[in-house]
C-alpha positions as a Python dict, from the first residue, in 0.01 Angstrom:
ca = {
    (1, 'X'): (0, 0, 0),
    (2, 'X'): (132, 255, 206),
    (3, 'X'): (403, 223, 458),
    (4, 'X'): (224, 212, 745),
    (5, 'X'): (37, -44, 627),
    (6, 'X'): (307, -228, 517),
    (7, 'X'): (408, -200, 855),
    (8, 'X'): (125, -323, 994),
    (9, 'X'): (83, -642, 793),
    (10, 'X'): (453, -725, 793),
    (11, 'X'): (406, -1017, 1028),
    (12, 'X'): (70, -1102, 994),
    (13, 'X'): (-221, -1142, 764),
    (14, 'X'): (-333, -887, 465),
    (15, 'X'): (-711, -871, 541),
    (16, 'X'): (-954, -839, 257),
    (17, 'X'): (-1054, -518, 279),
    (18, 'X'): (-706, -427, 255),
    (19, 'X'): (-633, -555, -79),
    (20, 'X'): (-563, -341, -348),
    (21, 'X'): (-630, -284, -747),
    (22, 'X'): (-435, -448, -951),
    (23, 'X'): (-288, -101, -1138),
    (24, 'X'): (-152, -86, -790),
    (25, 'X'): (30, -363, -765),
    (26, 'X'): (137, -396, -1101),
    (27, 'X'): (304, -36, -1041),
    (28, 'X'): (490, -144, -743),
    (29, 'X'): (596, -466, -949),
    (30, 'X'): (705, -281, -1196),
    (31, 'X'): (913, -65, -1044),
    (32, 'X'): (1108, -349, -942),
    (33, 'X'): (1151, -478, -1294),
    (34, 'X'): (1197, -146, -1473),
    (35, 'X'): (1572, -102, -1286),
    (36, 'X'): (1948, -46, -1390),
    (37, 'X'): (2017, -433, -1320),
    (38, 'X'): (1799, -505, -1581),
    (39, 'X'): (1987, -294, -1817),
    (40, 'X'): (2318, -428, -1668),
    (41, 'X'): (2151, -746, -1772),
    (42, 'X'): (2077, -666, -2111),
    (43, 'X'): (2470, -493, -2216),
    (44, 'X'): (2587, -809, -2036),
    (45, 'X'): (2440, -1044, -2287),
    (46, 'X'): (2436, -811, -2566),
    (47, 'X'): (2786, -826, -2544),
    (48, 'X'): (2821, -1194, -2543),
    (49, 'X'): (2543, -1373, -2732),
    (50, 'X'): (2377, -1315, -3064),
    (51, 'X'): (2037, -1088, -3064),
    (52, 'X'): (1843, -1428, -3106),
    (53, 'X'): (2031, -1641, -2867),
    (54, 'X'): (2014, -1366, -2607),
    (55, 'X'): (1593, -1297, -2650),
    (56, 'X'): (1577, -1712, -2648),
    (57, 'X'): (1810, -1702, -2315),
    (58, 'X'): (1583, -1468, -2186),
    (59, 'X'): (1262, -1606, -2279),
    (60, 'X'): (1366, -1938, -2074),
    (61, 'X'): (1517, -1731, -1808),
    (62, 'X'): (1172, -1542, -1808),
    (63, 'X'): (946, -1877, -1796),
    (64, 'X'): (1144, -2038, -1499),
    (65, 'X'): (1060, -1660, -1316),
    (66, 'X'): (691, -1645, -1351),
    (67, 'X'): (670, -2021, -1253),
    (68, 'X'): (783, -1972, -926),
    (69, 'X'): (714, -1588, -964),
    (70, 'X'): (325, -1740, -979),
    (71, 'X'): (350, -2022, -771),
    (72, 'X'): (478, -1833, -476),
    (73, 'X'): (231, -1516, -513),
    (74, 'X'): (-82, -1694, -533),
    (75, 'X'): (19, -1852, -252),
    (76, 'X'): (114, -1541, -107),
    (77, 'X'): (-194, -1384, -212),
    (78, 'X'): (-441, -1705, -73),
    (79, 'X'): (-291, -1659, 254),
    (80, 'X'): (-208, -1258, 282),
    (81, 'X'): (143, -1358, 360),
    (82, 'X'): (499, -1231, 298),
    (83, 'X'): (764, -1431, 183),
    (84, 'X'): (922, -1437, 563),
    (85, 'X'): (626, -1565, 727),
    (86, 'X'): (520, -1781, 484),
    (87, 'X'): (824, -1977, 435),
    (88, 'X'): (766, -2072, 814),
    (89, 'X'): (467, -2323, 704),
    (90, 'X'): (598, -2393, 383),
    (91, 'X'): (872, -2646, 483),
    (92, 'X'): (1148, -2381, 636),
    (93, 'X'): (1045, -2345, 1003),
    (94, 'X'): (1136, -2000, 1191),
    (95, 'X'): (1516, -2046, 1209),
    (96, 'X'): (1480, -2201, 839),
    (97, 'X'): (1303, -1894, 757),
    (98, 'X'): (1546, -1622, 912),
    (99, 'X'): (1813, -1773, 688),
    (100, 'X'): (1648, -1766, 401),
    (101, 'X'): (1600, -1343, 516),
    (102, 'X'): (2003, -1351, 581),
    (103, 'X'): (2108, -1499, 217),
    (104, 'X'): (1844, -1253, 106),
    (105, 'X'): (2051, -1008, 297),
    (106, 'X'): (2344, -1100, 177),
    (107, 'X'): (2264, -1092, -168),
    (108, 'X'): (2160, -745, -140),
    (109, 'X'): (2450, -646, 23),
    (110, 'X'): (2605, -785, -331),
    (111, 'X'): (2380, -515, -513),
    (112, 'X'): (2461, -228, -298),
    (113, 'X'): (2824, -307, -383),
    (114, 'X'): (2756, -300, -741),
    (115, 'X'): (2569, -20, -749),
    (116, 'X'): (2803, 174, -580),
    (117, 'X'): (3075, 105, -844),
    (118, 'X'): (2820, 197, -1094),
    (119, 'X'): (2781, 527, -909),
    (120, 'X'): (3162, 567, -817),
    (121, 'X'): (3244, 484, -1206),
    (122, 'X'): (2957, 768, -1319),
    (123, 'X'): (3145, 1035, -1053),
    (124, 'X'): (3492, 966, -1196),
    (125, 'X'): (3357, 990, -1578),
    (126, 'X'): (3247, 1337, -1477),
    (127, 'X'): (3521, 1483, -1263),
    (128, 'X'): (3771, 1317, -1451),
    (129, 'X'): (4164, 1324, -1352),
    (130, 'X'): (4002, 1523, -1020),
    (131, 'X'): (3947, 1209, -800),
    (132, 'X'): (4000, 853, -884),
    (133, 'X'): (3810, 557, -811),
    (134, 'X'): (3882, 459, -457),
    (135, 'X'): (3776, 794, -370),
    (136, 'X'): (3467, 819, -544),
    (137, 'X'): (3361, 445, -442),
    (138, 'X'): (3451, 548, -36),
    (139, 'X'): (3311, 878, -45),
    (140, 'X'): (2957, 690, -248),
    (141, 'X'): (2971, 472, -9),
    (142, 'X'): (2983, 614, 295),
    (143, 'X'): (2775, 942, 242),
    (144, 'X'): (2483, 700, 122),
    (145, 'X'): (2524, 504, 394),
    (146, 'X'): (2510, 763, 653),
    (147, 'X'): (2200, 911, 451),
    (148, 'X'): (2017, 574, 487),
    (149, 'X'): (2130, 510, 818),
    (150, 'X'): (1944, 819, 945),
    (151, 'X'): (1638, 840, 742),
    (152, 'X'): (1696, 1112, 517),
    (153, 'X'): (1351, 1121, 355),
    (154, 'X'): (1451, 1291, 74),
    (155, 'X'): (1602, 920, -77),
    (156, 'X'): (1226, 839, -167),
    (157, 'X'): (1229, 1137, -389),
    (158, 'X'): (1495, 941, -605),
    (159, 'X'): (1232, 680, -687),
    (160, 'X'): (961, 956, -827),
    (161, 'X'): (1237, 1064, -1070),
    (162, 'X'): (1461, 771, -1144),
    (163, 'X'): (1150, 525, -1316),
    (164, 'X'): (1037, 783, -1539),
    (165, 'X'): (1401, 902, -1615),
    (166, 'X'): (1497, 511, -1679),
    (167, 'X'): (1221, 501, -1921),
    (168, 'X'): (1272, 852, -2093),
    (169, 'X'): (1626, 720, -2157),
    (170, 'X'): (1531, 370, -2266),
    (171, 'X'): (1272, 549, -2533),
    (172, 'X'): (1541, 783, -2648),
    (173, 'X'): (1804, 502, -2701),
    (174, 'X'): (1630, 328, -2866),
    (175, 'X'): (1576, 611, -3135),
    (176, 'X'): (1889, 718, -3147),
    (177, 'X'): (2084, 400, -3166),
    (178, 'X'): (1906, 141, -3281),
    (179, 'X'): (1652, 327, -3550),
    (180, 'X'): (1997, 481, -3705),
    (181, 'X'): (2134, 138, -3760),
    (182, 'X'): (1954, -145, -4031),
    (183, 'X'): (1786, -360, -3816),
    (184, 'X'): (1894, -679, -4041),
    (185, 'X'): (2253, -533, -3908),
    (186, 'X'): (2184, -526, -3512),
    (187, 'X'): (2003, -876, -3565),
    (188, 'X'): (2277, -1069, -3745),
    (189, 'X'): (2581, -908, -3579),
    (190, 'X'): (2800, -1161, -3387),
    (191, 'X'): (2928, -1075, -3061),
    (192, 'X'): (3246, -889, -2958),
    (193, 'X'): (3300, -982, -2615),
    (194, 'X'): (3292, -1338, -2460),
    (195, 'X'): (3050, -1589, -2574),
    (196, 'X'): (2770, -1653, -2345),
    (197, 'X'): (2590, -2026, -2336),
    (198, 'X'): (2199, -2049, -2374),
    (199, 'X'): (2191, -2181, -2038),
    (200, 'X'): (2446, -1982, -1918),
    (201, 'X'): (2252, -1661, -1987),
    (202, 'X'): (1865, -1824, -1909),
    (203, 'X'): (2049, -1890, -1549),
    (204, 'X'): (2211, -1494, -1547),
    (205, 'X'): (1829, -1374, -1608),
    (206, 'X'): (1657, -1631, -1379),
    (207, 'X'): (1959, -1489, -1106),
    (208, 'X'): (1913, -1110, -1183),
    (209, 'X'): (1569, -1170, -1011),
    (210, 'X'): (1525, -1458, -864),
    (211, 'X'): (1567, -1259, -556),
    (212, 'X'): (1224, -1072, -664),
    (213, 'X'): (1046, -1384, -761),
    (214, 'X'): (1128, -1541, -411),
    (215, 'X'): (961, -1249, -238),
    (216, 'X'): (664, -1196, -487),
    (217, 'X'): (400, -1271, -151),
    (218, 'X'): (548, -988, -15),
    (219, 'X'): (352, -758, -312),
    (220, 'X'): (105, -1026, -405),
    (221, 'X'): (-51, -1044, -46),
    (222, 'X'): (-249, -739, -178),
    (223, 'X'): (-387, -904, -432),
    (224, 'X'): (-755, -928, -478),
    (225, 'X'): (-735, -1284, -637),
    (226, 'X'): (-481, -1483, -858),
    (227, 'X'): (-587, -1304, -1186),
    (228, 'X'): (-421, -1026, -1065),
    (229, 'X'): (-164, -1183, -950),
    (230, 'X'): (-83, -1348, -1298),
    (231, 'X'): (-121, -993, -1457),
    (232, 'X'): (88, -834, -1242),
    (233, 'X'): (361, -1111, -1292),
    (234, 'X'): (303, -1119, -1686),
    (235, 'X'): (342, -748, -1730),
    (236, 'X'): (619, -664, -1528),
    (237, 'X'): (766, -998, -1712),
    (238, 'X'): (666, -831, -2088),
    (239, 'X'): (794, -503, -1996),
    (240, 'X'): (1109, -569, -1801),
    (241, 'X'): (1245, -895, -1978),
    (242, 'X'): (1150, -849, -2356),
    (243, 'X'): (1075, -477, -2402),
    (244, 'X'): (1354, -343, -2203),
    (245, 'X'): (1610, -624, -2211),
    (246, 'X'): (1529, -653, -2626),
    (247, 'X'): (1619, -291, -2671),
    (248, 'X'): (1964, -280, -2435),
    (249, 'X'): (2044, -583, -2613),
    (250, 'X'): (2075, -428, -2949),
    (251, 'X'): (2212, -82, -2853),
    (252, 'X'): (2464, -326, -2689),
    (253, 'X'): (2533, -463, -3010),
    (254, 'X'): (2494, -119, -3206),
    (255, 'X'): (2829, 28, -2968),
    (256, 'X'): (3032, -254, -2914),
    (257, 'X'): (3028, -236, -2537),
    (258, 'X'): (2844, -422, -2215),
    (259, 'X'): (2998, -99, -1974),
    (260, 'X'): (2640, 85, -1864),
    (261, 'X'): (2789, 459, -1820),
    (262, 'X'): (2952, 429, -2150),
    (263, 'X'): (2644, 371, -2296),
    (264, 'X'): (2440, 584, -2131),
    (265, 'X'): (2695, 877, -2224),
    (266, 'X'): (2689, 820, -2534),
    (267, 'X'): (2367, 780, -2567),
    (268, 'X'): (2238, 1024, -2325),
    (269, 'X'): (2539, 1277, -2194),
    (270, 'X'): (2507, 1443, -1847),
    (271, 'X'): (2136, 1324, -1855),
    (272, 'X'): (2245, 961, -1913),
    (273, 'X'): (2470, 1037, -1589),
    (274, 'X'): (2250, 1173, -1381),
    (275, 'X'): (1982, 834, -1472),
    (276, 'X'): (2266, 587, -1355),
    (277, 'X'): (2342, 812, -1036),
    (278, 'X'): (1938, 801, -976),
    (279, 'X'): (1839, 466, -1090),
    (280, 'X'): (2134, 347, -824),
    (281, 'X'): (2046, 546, -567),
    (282, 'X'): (1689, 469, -633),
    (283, 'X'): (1808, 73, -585),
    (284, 'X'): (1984, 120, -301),
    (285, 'X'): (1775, 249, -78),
    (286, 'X'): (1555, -13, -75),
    (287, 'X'): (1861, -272, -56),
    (288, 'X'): (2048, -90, 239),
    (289, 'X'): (1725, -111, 393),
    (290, 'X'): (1598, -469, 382),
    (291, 'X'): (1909, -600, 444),
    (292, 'X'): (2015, -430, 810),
    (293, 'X'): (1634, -536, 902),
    (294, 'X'): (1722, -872, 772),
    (295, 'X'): (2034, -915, 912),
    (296, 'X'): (1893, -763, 1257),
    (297, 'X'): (1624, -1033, 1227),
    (298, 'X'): (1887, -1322, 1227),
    (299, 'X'): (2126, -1139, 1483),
    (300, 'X'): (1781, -1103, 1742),
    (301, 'X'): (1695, -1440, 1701),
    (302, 'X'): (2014, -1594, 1737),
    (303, 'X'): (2154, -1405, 2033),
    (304, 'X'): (1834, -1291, 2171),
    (305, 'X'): (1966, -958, 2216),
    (306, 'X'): (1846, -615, 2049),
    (307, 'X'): (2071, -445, 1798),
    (308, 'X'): (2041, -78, 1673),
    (309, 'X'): (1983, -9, 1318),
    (310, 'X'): (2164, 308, 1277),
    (311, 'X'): (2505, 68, 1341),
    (312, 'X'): (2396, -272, 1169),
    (313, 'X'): (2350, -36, 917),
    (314, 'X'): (2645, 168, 853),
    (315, 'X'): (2788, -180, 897),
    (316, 'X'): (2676, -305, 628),
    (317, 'X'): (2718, 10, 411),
    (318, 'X'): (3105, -12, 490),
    (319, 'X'): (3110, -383, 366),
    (320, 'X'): (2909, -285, 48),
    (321, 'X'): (3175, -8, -25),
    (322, 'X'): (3477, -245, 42),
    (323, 'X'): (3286, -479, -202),
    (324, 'X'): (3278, -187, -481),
    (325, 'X'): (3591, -169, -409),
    (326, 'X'): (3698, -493, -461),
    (327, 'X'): (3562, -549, -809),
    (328, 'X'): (3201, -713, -757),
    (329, 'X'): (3128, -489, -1068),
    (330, 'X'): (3398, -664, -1309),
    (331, 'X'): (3243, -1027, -1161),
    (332, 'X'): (2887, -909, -1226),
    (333, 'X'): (2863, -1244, -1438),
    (334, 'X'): (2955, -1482, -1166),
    (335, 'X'): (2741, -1323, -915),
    (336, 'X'): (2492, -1319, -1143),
    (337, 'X'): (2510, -1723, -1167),
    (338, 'X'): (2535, -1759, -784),
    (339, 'X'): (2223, -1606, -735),
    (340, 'X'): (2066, -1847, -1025),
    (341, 'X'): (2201, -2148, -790),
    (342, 'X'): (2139, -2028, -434),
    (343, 'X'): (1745, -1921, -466),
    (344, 'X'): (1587, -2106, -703),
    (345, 'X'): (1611, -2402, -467),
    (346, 'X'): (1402, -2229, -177),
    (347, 'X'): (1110, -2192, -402),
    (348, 'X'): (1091, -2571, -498),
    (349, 'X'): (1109, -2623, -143),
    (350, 'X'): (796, -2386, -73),
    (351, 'X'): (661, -2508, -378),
    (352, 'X'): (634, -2873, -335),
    (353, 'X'): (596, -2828, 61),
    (354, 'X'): (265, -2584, -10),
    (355, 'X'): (107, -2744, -329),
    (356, 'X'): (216, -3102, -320),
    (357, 'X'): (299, -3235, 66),
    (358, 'X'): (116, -2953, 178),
    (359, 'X'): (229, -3009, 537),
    (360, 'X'): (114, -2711, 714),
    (361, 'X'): (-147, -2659, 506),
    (362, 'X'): (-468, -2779, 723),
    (363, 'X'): (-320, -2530, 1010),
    (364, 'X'): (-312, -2233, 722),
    (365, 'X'): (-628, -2295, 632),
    (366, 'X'): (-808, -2260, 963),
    (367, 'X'): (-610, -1983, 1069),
    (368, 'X'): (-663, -1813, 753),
    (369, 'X'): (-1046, -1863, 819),
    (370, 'X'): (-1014, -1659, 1150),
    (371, 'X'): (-770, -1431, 1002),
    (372, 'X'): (-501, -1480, 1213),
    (373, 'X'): (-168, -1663, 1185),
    (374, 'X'): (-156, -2118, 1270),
    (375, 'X'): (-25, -2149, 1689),
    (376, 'X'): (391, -2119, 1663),
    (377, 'X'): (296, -2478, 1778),
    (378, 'X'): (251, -2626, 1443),
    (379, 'X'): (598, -2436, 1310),
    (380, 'X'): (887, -2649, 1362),
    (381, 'X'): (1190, -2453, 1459),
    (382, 'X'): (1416, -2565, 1213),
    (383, 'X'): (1336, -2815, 926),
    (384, 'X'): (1713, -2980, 832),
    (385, 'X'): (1537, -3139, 551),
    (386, 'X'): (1471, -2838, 339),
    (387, 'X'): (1800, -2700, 450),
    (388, 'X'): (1924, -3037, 323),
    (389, 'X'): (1751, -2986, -25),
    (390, 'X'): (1805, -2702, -94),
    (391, 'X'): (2202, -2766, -38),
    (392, 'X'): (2117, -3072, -300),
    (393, 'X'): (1988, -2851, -556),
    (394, 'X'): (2245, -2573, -545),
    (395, 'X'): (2473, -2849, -571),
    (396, 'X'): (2274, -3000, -868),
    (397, 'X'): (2279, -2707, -1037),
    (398, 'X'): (2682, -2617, -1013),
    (399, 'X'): (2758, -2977, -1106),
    (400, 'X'): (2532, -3078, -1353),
    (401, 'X'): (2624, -2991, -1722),
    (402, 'X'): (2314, -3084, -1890),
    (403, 'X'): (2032, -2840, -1979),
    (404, 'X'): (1993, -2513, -1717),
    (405, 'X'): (2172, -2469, -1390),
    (406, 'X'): (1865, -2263, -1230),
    (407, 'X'): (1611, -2499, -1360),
    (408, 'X'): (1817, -2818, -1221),
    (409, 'X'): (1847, -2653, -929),
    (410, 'X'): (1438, -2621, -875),
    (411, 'X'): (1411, -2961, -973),
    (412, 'X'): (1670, -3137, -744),
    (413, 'X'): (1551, -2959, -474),
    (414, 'X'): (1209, -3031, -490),
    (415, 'X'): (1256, -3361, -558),
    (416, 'X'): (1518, -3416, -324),
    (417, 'X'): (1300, -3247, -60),
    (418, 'X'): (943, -3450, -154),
    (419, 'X'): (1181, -3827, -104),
    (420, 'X'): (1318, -3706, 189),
    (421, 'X'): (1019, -3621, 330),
    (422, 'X'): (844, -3910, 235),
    (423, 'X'): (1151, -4105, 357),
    (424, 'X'): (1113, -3947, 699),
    (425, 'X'): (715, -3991, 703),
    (426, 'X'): (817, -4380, 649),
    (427, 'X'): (1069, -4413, 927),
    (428, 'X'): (829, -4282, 1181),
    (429, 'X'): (560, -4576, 1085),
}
């Protein structure tokens, strides 16, 4: 999977000679899982539920991401398709599908902001009364910006360093503070901060990456077949939910705090540090990016004009640091719930549209057989009626106070999408 070849397949077809092992993929998956949200995650509930009701909240959260985690890369996979040009036969259209890249965008443009905090808040904690926090977020903010902006290439270096670093960390906590403590202790402790609701929590880890199920094609078109596409889901699941999230959970419990650098001082001094600083950076690179090409994507199509990256993004780098700066870090929870509403309903759209109406799916399958993408012809330009649903189910899913928001939210839009479409199928009879 190397860039150029990401490159080259980015709007069409993964042919099958260019698939690749499964070690390969899971590596890349994991890497996504394996990341300083997912601790974030873990202090966050840690802090608010029980050991117990936190592993149950993140066993649900977990099942509702390899459903649509699975249903979305073996779809990805049968077709050699990303998540962007898929979603144009799977009920979206091409202007449904470039807003579906700009909430994507946007949501990123969320992270950036939070990890920038995290980054600003690591800074301060080292040069103490030196510089305060506005500084250390601007001066984050814009220097990353500017190094993203102009493809400094030594950003990918961060990546090489950060995952094993994570890891090292999350092996040596778990040593030092949890094997110290009884584990009867850690297990039964109640928690200090806010309580948390089972469904509350399954949404905040069905929102923490949601983001990453949605664009599972975009890894899973280089799959070989859906076995390895199930592994590759179920391990990164294992590894980032239960093994990683289980551990932060308790060393949560074992300090008495959700804040991350705290932690990771305590734990791990400068070196702890130096792992946020990395594991951000690591993040961001990869959010800075796909959002300015996102965001360019909608801008081009709307206007039909050309935009330069350098500016979209240093752009969007400025918002991310006024975000920072605003606090996005003390409403982690919140944005963590917004996500759980806003994307779960754009996979039961693709879901039921690919698997159950299957509406495009005769013009897949014969372009798929030639290797080449179905004639723009069969791709509406914009289908209201999934824009409709999926409006229904984020709706749903704030509104409804029974079971969990996220998992409403699939639901209603699915089945709000499969009446209406059977509703308009009627009306043209």
């Amino acid at each position: 999977m190397e860039e150029n070849k990401r490159d080259a397949y980015a709007f069409n077809r993964v042919p099958i000679n260019e698939r690749v092992s499964l070690f390969n993929v899971t590596i890349v998956r994991m890497g996504m899982a394996t990341s300083l949200a997912q601790f974030m995650l873990g202090t966050t509930l840690g802090h608010g539920m029980t050991f117990f009701q936190a592993m149950l909240a993140t066993t649900l959260g977990s099942i509702i991401l390899v459903f649509v985690s699975f249903g979305l890369g073996y779809a990805g996979m049968r077709e050699g398709l990303s998540t962007s040009v898929l979603s144009r036969w799977c009920g979206f259209g091409k202007s449904g599908s470039m807003l579906i890249g700009l909430a994507i965008s946007i949501s990123l443009l969320g992270w950036f902001g939070v990890n920038i905090a995290l980054i600003a808040q690591s800074l301060l904690t080292v040069l103490g009364s030196h510089i305060n926090y506005f500084w250390c977020s601007v001066i984050s903010g814009l220097v990353f910006s500017l190094l993203v902006a102009f493809g400094f290439n030594a950003l990918s270096i961060t990546a090489k360093i950060a995952v094993p670093l994570f890891l090292a960390v999350i092996f040596y906590m778990c040593y030092h503070e949890i094997v110290k403590h009884t584990g009867e202790s850690l297990y039964s402790s109640s928690p200090l901060g806010e309580g948390i609701s089972i469904g509350e929590g399954a949404t905040m880890v069905a929102g923490l990456f949601i983001v990453g199920a949605l664009i599972t094609p975009d890894t899973s078109r280089y799959c070989k077949n859906g076995k390895h596409v199930f592994w590759m889901i179920t391990s990164s699941v294992i590894i980032g939910e239960f093994f990683i999230n289980g551990i932060v959970i308790l060393v949560a419990h074992a300090l008495g705090t959700s804040n991350v650098v705290e932690i990771m001082i305590h734990t791990a001094g400068w070196i702890g540090v130096l792992t946020v600083i990395l594991s951000a950076i690591k993040v961001n690179d990869t959010n800075l990016y796909s959002a300015s090409i996102n965001i360019i994507g909608f801008l081009e199509m709307l206007t039909g004009k050309r935009f330069n990256y350098t500016a979209i993004t240093l752009l969007i780098g400025l918002l991310g640091t006024l975000l920072s700066l605003s606090g996005v870090l003390e409403a982690f929870i919140p944005f963590l719930m917004a996500l759980g509403l806003i994307f779960p309903p754009i996979a039961g759209v693709m879901l039921v549209d690919y698997y159950i109406l299957r509406t495009s799916r005769h013009h897949l399958e014969r372009s798929r057989k030639l290797g080449k993408l179905p004639n723009d012809v069969s791709m509406p330009i914009t289908h209201l009626v999934a824009i409709i649903s999926c409006a229904l189910g984020s709706t749903v899913g704030v509104y409804l106070k029974y079971g969990i928001p996220s998992v409403n939210s699939i639901f209603a839009a699915g089945i709000g999408y499969w009446l209406l479409m059977n509703i308009k199928s009627a009306l043209r009879k």
